[in-house]
N, C-alpha and C positions, 0 to 999 in steps of 0.2 A: 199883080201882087209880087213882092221881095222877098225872099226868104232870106235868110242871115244863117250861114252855114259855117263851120268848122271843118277842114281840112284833116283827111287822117292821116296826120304825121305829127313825129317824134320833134322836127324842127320847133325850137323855139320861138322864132321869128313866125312862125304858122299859126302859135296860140290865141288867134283870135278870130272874129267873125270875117265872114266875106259877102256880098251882096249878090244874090241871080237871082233873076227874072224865072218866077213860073210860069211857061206856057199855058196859055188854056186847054192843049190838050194834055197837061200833066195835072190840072187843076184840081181836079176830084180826089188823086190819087197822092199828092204833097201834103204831108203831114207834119207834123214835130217829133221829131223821131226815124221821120223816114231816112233810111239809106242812100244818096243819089250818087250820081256819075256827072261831073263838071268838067266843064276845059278849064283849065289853071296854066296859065304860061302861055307860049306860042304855039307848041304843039300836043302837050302832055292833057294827060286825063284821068280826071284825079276822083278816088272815093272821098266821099262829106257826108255830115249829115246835118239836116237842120235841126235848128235847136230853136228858133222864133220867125214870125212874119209881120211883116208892117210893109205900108203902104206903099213909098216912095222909099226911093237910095240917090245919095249926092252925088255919087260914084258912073262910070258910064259899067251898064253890067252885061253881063253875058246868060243866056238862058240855061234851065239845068236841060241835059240831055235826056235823062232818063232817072226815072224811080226805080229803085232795085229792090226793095223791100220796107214794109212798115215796121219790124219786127221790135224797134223801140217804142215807148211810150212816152209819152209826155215828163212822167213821175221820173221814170230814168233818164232823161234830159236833164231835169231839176235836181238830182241826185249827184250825178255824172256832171254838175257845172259844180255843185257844192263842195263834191272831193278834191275835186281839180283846183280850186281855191284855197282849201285849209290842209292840202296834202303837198301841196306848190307841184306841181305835174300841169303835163297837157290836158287840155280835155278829152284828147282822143282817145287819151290811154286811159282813164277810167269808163267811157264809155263803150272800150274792149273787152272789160269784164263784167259786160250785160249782154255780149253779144251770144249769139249759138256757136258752140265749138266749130272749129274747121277753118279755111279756108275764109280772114274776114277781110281781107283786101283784091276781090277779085275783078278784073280789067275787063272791058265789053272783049277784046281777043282771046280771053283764055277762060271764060266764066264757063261753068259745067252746071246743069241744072240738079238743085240736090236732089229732088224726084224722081226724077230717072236718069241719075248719073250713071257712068262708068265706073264699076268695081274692081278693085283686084284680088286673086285668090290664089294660092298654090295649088300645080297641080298633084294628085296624088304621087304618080309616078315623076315628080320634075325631077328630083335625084337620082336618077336610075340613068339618068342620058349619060353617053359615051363625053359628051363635052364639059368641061372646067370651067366654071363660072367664074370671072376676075373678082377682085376684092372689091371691087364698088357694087359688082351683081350680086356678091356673097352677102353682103351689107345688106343690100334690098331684100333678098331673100331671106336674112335670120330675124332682119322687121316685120317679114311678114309669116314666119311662125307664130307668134305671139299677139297680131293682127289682124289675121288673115279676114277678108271681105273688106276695103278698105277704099275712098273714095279715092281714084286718081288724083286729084287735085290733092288731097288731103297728103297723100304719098309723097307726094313730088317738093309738100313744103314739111313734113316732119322729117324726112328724110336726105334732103338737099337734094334729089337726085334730078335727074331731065327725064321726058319724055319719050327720049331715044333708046335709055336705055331699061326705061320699061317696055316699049318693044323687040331690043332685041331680046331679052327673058322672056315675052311670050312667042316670037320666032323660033328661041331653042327651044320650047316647052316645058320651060319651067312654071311659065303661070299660066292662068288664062284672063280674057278680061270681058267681065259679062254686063251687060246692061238691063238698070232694071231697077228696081227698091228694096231694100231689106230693112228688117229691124232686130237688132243684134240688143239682146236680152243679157245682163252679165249676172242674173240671177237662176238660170237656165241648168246649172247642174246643181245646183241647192235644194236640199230635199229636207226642210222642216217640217216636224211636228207640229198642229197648231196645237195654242194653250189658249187659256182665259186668262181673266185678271186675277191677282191673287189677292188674297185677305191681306190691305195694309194692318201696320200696328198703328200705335193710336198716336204716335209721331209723325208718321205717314201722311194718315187720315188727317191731323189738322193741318201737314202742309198742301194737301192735295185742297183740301175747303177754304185756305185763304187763298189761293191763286183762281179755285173756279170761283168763290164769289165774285172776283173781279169782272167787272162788263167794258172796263176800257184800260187805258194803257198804266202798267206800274211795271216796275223793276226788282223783282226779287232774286234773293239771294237764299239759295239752300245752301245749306253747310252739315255738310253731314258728313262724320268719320268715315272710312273706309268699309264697305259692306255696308253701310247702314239704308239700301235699296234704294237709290234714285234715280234708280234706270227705273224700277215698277213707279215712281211717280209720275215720271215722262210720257210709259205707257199711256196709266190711265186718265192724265190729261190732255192728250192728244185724242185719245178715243170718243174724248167728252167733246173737241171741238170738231171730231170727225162727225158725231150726230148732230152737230148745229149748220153740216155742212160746209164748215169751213178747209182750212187745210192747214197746213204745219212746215215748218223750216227745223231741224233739229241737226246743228253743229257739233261734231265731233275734232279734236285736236291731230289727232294720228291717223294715219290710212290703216295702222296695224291695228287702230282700234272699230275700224269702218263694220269687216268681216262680222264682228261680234254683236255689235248694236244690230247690226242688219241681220243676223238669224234672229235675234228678240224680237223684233219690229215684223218680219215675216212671218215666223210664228202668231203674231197679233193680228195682223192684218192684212195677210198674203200679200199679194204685188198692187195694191195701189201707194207703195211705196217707189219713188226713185232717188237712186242714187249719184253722187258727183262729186267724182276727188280725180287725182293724175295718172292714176294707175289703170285705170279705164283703158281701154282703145280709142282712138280718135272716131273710130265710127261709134261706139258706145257709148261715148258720151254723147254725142252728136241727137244719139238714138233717146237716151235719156232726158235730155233738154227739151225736146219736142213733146214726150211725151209728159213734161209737166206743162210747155206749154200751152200742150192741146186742155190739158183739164184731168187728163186718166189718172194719174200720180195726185195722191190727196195729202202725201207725205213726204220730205225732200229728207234727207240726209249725208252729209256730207263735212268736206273739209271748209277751210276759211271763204273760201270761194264761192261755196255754196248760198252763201245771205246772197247771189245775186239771181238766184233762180227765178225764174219769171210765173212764178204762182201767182192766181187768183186768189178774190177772197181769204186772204192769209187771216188766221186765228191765235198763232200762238207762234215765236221763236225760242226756243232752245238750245242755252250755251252749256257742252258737259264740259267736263274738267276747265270752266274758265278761265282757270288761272297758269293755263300754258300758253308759251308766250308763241307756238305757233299760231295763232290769231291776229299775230300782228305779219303784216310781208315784209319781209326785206329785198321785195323790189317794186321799181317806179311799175303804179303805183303806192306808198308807199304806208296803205292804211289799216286801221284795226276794225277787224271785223265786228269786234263789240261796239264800237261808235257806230259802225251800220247800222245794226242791229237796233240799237236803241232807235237811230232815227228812223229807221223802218216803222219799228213800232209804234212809236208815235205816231205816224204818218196812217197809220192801220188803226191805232187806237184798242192794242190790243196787249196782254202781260206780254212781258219777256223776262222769261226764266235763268239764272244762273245756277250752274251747282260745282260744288268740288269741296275735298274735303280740305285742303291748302286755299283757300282761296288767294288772289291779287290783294295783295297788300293795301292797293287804291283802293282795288272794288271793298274789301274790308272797313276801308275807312269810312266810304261814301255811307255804308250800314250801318255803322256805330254813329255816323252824324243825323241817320236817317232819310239820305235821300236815297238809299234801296231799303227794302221792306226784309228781314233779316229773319231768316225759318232755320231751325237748327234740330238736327238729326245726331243725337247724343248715344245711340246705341246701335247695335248690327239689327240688321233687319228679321234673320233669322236665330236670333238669341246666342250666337256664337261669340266669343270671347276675345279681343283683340289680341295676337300675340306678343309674346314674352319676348322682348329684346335686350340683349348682351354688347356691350361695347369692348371691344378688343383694341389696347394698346398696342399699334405692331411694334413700339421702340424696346419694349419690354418682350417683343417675340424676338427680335434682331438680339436683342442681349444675352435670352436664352439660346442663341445659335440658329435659330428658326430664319429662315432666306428665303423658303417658299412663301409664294404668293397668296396661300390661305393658312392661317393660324393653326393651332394646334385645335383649339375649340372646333373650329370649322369643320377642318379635317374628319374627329370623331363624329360630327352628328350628321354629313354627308353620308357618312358608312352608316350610322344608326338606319338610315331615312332610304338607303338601296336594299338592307337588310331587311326590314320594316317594309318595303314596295311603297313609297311614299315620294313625294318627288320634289325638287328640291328646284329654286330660282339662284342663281348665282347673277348679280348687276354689278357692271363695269361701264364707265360709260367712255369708252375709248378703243376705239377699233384699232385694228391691224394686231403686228406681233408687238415691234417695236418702236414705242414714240420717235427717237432720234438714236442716230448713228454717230461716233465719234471717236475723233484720234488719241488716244492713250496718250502720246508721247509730245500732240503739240499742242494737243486742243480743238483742231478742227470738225465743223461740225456738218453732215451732210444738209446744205439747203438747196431749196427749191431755187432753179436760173430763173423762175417768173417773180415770185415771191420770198419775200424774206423770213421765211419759215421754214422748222427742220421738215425732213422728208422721214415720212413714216416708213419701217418695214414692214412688207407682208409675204407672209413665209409660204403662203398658195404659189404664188408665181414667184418668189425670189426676188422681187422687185422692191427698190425705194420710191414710196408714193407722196405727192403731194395732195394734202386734203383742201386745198379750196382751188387751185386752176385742175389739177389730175394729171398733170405734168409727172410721168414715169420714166425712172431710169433705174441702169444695172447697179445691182451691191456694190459696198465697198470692199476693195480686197486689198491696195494700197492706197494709202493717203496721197492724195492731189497735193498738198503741200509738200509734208514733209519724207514723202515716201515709204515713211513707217509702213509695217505690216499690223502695228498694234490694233486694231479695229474693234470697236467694244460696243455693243449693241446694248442701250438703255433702254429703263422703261417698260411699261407692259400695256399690251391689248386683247383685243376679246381671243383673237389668233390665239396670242401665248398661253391666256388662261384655259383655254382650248386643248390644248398641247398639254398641260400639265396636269391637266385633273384626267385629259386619258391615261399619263404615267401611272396616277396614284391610284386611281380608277377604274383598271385596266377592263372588270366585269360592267361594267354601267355602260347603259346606252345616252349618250348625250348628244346636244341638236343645239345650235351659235344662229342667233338672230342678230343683227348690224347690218347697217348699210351695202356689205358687203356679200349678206350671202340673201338680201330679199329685192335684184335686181330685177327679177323675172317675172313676169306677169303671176298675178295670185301667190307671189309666193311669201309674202306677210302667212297672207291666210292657210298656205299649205304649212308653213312651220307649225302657227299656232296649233291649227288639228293635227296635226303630227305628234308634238307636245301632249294634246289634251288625249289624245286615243289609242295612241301606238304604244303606250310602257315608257316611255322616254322617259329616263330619271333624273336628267339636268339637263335644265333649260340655261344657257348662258345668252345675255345679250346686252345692251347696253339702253339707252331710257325707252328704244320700244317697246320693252317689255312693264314697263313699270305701271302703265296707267290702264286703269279702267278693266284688267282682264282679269275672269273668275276661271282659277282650276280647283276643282273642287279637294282633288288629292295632294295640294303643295303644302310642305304644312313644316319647310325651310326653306328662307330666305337669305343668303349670303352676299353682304354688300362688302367689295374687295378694295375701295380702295376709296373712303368717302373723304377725302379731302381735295378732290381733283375738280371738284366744280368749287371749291371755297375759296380758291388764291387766282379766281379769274380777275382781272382788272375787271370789276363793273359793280357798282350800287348794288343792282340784285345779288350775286354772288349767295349771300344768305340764304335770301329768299328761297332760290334756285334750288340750291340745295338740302334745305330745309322740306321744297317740297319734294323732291326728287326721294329722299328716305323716308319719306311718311309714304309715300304711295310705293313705293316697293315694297316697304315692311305690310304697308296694306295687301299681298298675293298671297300673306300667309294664312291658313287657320281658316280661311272661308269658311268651312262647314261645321261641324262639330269637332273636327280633329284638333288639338293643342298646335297651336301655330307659333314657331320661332324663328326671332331674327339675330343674326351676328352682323354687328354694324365694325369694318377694321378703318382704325383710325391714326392718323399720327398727333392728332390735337382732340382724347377724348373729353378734355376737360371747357372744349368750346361752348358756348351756349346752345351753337345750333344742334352740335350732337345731341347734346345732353337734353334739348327739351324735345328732339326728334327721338329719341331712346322713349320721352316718358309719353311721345307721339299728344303734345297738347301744344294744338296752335296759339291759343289764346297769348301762353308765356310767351311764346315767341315773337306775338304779332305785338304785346307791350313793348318787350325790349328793344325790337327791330324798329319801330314807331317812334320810340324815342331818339334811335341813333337818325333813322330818315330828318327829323325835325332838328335836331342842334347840324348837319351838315347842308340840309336845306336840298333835299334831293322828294322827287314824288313820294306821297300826293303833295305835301308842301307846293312843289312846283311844279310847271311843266318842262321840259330839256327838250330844245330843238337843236341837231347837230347835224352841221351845215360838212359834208364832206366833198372837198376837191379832191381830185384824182388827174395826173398828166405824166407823159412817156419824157419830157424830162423837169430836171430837178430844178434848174432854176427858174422853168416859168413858174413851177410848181408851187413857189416860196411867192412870187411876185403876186400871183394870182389871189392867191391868198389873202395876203396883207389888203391887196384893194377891195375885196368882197368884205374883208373886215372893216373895212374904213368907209364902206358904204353902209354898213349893217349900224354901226357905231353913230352914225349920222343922221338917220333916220328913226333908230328905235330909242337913243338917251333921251330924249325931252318927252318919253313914255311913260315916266318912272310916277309921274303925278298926273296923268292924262284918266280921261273918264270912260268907264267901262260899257259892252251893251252884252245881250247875251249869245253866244257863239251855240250853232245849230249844230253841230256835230259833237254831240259830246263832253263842252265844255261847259262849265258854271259861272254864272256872272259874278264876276270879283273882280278887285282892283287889282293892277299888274304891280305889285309892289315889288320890290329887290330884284329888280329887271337886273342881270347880269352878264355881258358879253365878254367871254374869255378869251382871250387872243388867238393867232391860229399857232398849231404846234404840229408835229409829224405825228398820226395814227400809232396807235399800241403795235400794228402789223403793219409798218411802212412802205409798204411793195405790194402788192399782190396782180398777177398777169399781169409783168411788166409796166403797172402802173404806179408812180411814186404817190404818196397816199397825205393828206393832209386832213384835221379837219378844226373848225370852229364851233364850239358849242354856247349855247344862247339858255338864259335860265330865268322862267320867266311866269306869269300865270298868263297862258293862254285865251286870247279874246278876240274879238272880231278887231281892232285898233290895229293890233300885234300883228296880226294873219296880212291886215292889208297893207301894213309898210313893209314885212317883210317880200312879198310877192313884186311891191313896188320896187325894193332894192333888186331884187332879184332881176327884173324886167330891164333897170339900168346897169347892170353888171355884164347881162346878156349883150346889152348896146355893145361891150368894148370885142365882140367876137375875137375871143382868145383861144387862139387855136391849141389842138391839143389839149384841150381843158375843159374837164366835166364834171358838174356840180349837181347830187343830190341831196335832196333835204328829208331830214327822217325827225317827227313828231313824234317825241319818248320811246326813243330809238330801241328793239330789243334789247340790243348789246350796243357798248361805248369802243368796242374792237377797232 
């Protein structure tokens, strides 16, 4: 018997099958799915996995050596070849994100058994010794504060380190290293109260009966304002396939939003729930994976990643806040969890749930034409009042002499709301202190040596950062050019506004959620209950705070600067923002308390403020709809944008032009070609107004000393499209251009 295997690598010349012989003594044990160990080359030994079997190969082949595990199925084979094709990626790499965390490329010399591997742990007293740990031991040692019980192997690849110098830290006693099995719980200090179901309203109640009469697969859409309870619909439909015996996939967008779903879900159903996002430990997750795949876990929750949980008997998936666009990856591979999802579903034959009160624009359109079934939640769940929102011109605050960063409005009902013991959301959605740094006298501006972007200040360390490599350096104190001493620090972030509402503030206790202050294990979750329990009277932070979270005493809302997602280069822009102020202004007023928003503007006469002031999608979703259809952008179309990236500039331009003169060659005589219908998420339609844009330099043309180009393709998505495109791609790859790396992203986040 043959097997036809896949090679696990990134190489493109790899992307395809290879022929070994199964032994008969592997014969029992060689599956589709299975993980093996091959000789590839003259001496090397390579992980694969098979993915089919047939009888005879033309080829002369080589036996597989060894079966390493079954731990794929068939279904994720079939899955795992379909991403790989309409995602344009390897196969390897989507079938990496089916695999169990850890350690997935391990060699017959270095493989550790996960059952009774080798752990490592701090010891109590390791800090105590007379000796100095170097910076690469210190390294290893503050990874495993936050870790601690961690799979040697696992250690050795999250952490870069060797071998050697986890022995010499258990030689000086700083750790030890035990053998043996654990199962690390990250539910373990969580001490919920359980509840029951609550009494839906009669909104509720008919969305919860159109989704349970369903016995096979459909796609709906809740839409429900802010508060209007569809977290208790989630509950109690999950509960309903929990007694049919089934189980559940339930997606959430944020890790900050993880904590909070997961005390609901706990309180409901104690721990046959399991969790899966980044912030886990690698043994914890590890821990959690198994235990869905053993069957203990009846309920998965988690981030985008999560749709690949290896659950049985699945009954029901659920997308919250759908309409965030973490759902889509912005890495190889490069796909939406909602196109999973649906083909999962089908594949199960079972609903799949959307909700949010902003919905996708798409997902909105697909309901208005009726290919999702369209449930609408028109009031709060517990009879509370949506609140009162205020639009503030700041041009008219700059004119009355006003320079601070919140209004005059603001100002007073901050003080009303610490007076009053009432607590207050202030959303910025831009960290640090200050955007860019700049010379008064010539103009210059501090950027990034990798990228071509300014470098942010942050007033913690005194440091100029850059936000996409992390490339740091010192302030400016003289100009690189012109020597000036002028140096004038623009801009504002969560830092500054930080800084200034302690000025004016000086009585109020306040706590800064950003990127920057939720590095640390749990520490999303320790802000949030910090927030929710300690008195804390201002909660500042940027969009993790926005979504999906209930304090019950917030009852002001301070949005400081809403025009900073509206002048982004990109189609959504709108959208973004549109949603971004509807779901902040939604943390006010939860309970019975009068909830108010101050939204500060320099354009409040935009539409998106203005129909986000009167918080109704509908206008929004008319007018936005019609501006998508006269410029011919989704769902009109689909956008495939082809981005080159090379260290230098002139292959960068060459490379370019010939990927576009391939793509131009293959896809123009599409524009009248016949349609079939595409398995992941697309609709059968004709590709009409196929358009290939030439290549141009990226909005951010630098970034990690890469010169940035890209080509964008505009198109309606179909099986035709998908295979000349993969085809161009495969003879592009022919011309091995070195220094030159091509991804392809399908209705890319952002056009950046």
């Amino acid at each position: 018997m043959i097997a036809e295997v896949i090679i696990n690598s990134t190489a493109k010349e790899l992307n395809k099958t290879f022929d070994y012989i199964v032994p008969e003594s592997l014969e029992g044990k060689a599956e589709i799915g299975s993980r093996v160990l091959v000789s590839f080359g003259p001496k090397k030994i390579e992980e694969a996995y098979i993915i089919s079997f047939k009888e005879n190969s033309e080829y002369a082949t080589k036996d597989i050596l060894k079966v390493e595990d079954n731990i794929l199925t068939k279904e994720n084979i079939e899955l795992a070849a379909l991403m790989a094709r309409r995602y344009f990626c390897n196969i390897s790499d989507t079938i990496k994100l089916m695999l169990p965390p850890g350690n997935t490329n391990k060699k017959i010399e270095n493989r550790i058994n996960a059952k009774t591997g080798n752990f490592v742990y701090l010891k109590q007293n390791g800090s105590l010794r007379a000796t100095t740990p170097t910076s690469k031991q210190q390294r290893i040692l503050d990874f495993l504060k936050e870790n601690n019980g961690i799979y040697i192997s696992d250690l050795e690849r999250v952490t870069d380190t060797s071998r050697a110098i986890i022995k010499t830290l258990e030689k000086n006693g700083y750790i030890e290293i035990v053998a043996g099995k654990i199962e690390r719980n990250p539910f373990i200090n969580k001490k919920v109260k359980k509840d029951k179901p609550l009494n839906l309203n009669s909104e509720q109640q008919e969305a919860y009966n159109k989704i349970m009469c369903e016995q096979k697969f459909n796609e709906f859409l809740i839409y429900g304002i802010t508060g209007s309870g569809k977290t208790e619909i989630y509950l109690q439909l999950i509960g309903n396939v929990l007694k049919s015996g089934k189980t559940a996939i339930v997606l959430v967008p944020e890790i900050s939003l993880t904590p909070q779903m997961i005390e609901r879900f706990l309180a409901r159903f104690g721990e046959q729930i399991a969790v899966l996002h980044s912030r886990l430990s690698p043994g914890e997750r590890y821990d959690e994976w198994h235990k869905i795949k053993s069957g203990r876990a009846k309920i998965v929750i988690g981030a985008r990643s999560a749709i690949f949980a290896p659950v049985s008997n699945l009954g029901i998936i659920i997308i919250d806040e759908e309409h965030d666009l973490s759902y889509k990856s912005d890495m190889t591979p490069r796909y939406n969890a909602k196109d999973i999802a649906k083909y999962i579903a089908k594949q199960n034959n079972i609903p799949l749930v959307l909700g949010s009160a902003t919905p996708d624009i798409t997902t909105f359109a697909r309901a208005k034409a009726g290919k999702i079934e369209l449930i609408t939640l028109s009031s709060r769940a517990n009879n509370s009042n949506l609140p009162n929102v205020q639009i503030i011109d700041l041009r008219q605050e700059l004119a009355n002499g006003n320079h601070s960063m919140l209004s005059e409005s603001l100002q007073k009902r901050i003080a009303e709301n610490i007076k009053n013991k009432k607590q207050t959301i202030l959303f910025l959605n831009r960290r640090g202190y200050s955007t860019f740094v700049m010379c008064r006298d010539c103009g210059h501006t501090a950027k990034c040596r990798k990228c071509n972007i300014s470098l942010t200040y942050h007033k913690n360390d005194n440091k100029l950062r850059c936000h996409y490599c992390g490339y740091t350096t010192n302030v400016l104190t003289i100009c690189p050019v012109c020597r000036s001493k002028n140096i004038k620090y623009f801009g504002t972030g969560t830092q500054k506004l930080e800084t200034e509402i302690k000025k004016l503030f000086p009585e109020a206790a306040t706590i800064r959620m950003d990127i920057d202050t939720v590095t640390k294990k749990n520490s999303h979750e320790n802000i949030l209950n910090e927030f929710k329990n300690n008195n804390i009277d201002i909660l500042i932070g940027t969009q993790m705070v926005v979504k999906g979270h209930h304090f019950p005493n917030v009852t002001l809302v301070g949005v400081i600067a809403a025009d900073s997602s509206l002048n982004i280069e990109d189609f959504r822009s709108n959208e973004r923002t549109f949603a971004l102020l509807v779901q902040v202004a939604g943390r006010a007023g939860r309970e019975q308390e009068e909830g108010n928003v101050i939204i500060q503007t320099y354009n409040p006469d935009n539409f998106v403020v203005q129909y986000a002031k009167e918080q109704d999608y509908d206008k929004f979703y008319n007018t936005e709809i019609a501006i998508r259809k006269q410029l011919n952008y989704p769902p009109f179309c689909d956008i495939i944008m082809f981005g080159i990236s090379s260290t230098d500039k002139t292959e960068i331009e060459n490379a370019s032009k010939k990927l576009y003169n391939t793509l131009q060659t293959s896809l123009s005589p599409l524009a009248k070609g016949a349609t079939r219908r595409e398995q992941l998420g697309g609709d059968s339609v004709r590709p009409q107004n196929l358009n290939i844009f030439p290549p141009v330099s990226a909005p951010i043309d630098k970034i990690k000393n890469r010169y940035r180009w890209r080509i964008i393709v505009k198109c309606r998505l179909n099986n035709n499209i998908i295979d000349l495109v993969n085809n161009s791609l495969e003879d592009f790859y022919k011309l091995k251009l070195k220094n030159v790396a091509v991804i392809v992203d399908v209705n890319p986040s952002n056009l950046m």
